[in-house]
C-alpha positions in Angstrom: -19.0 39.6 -2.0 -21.1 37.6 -4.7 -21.0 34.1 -3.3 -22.7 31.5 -5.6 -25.0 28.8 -4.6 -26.7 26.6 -6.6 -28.2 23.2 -6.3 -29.4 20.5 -9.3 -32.4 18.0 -8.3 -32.8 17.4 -12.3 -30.3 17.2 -15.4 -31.0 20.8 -16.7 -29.8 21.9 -13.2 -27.1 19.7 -13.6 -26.2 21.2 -16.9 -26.3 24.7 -15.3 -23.9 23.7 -12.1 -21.5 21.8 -15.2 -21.3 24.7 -17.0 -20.0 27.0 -13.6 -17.4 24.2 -13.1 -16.1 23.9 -16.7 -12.0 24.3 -16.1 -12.5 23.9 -12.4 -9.2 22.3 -10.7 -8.3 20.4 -8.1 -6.2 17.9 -6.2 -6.8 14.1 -6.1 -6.7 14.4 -2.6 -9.8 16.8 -2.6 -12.2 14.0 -3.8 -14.0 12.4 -0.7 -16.4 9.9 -1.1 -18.6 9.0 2.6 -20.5 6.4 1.6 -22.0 5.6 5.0 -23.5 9.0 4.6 -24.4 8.4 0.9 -22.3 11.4 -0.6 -19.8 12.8 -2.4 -17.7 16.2 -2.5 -15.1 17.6 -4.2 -13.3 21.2 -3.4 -12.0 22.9 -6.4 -10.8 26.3 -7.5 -13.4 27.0 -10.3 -13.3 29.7 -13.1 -15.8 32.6 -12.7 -17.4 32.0 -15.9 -20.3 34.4 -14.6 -17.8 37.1 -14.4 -17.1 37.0 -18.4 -18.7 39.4 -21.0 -19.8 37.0 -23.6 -18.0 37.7 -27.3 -15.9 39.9 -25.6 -11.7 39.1 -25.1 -10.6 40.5 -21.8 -7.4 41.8 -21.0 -8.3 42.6 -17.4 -7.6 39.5 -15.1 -10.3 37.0 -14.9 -11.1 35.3 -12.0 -11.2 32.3 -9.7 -13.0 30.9 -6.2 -12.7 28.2 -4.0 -15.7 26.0 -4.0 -17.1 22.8 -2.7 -19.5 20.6 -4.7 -21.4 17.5 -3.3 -23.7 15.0 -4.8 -26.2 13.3 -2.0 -27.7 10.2 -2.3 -24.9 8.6 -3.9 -24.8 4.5 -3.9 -20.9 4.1 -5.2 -18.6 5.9 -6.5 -15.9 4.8 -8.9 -12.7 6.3 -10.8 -10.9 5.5 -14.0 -7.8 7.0 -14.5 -7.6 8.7 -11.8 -4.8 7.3 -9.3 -5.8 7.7 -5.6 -2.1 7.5 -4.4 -1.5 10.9 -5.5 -3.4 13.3 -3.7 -1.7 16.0 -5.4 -2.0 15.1 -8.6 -3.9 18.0 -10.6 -7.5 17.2 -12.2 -9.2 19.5 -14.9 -12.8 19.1 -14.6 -14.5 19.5 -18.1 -17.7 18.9 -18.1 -20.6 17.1 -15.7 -23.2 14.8 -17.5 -25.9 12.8 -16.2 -26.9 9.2 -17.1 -30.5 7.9 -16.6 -31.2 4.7 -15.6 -35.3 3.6 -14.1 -36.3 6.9 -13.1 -34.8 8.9 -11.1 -31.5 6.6 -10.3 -28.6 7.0 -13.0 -25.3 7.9 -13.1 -23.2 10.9 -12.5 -20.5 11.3 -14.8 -17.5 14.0 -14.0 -15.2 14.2 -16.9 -12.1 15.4 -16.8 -8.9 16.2 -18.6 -6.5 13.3 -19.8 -9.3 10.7 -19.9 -10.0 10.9 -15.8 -13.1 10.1 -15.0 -15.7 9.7 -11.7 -18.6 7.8 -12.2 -20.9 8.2 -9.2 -24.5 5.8 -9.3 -27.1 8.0 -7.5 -31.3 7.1 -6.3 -31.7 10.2 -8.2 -29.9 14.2 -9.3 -29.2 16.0 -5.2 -26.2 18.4 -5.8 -25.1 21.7 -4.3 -22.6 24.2 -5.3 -21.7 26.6 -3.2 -18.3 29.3 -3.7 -16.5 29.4 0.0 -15.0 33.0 -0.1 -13.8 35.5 -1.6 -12.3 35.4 -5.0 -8.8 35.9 -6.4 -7.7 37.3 -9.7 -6.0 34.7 -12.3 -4.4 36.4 -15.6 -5.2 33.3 -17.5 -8.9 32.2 -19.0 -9.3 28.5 -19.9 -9.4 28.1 -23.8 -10.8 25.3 -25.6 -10.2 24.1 -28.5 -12.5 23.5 -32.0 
């Protein structure tokens, strides 16, 4: 088993983390922000995107894994369109951008489908990705439009 683990202390690790979330998904409810312990984490079922052949169209299953990602060092955390009384409402997370502000605070923006969006102000970039187990096969690959 290939877990992956990765962690972003700048914005081009940042970038690299955003792109093995792209078309991750998860529940409202799976958003928890501690902010006595300065962080926050989100559990997801992310696409494999390291499993793809570039160029190539597969017709073999693709695949997914359950995965937790955290930001540390985080000073508040807000939502927009995002509506904490549904914990199982679905979110499609598209992308993960970063914001500077006086160096190294800024903020962390995850963007997903629909318009949703978290913003999270941070001292500075402290994230970790890291897959829990093992992963399952999903006969579907995210597509994105031009």
């Amino acid at each position: 088993m290939d877990l992956l683990k990765l962690a972003a202390l700048d914005d081009e690790d940042l970038s690299i983390i955003s792109a093995h979330v792209q078309d991750a998904v998860l529940k409202v409810g799976d958003l928890v922000y501690q902010k006595r312990e300065k962080r926050f984490a989100l559990a997801m079922n992310r696409f494999a995107w390291e499993k793809e052949k570039r160029g190539l169209f597969r017709r073999e299953p693709h695949e997914r894994r359950r995965s937790v990602l955290h930001f540390d060092r985080v000073l508040s955390a807000r939502t927009a369109g995002i509506d904490k009384t549904k914990p199982d409402e679905v979110l499609s997370l598209l992308t993960i951008n970063f914001v500077p502000d006086v160096t190294p605070s800024g903020t962390v923006e995850l963007i997903f489908s629909g318009d949703a969006a978290i913003h999270l102000e941070v001292e500075c970039i402290e994230a970790r990705l890291s897959d829990l187990g093992a992963a399952w096969e999903t006969p579907v690959r995210p597509r994105h439009g031009a």
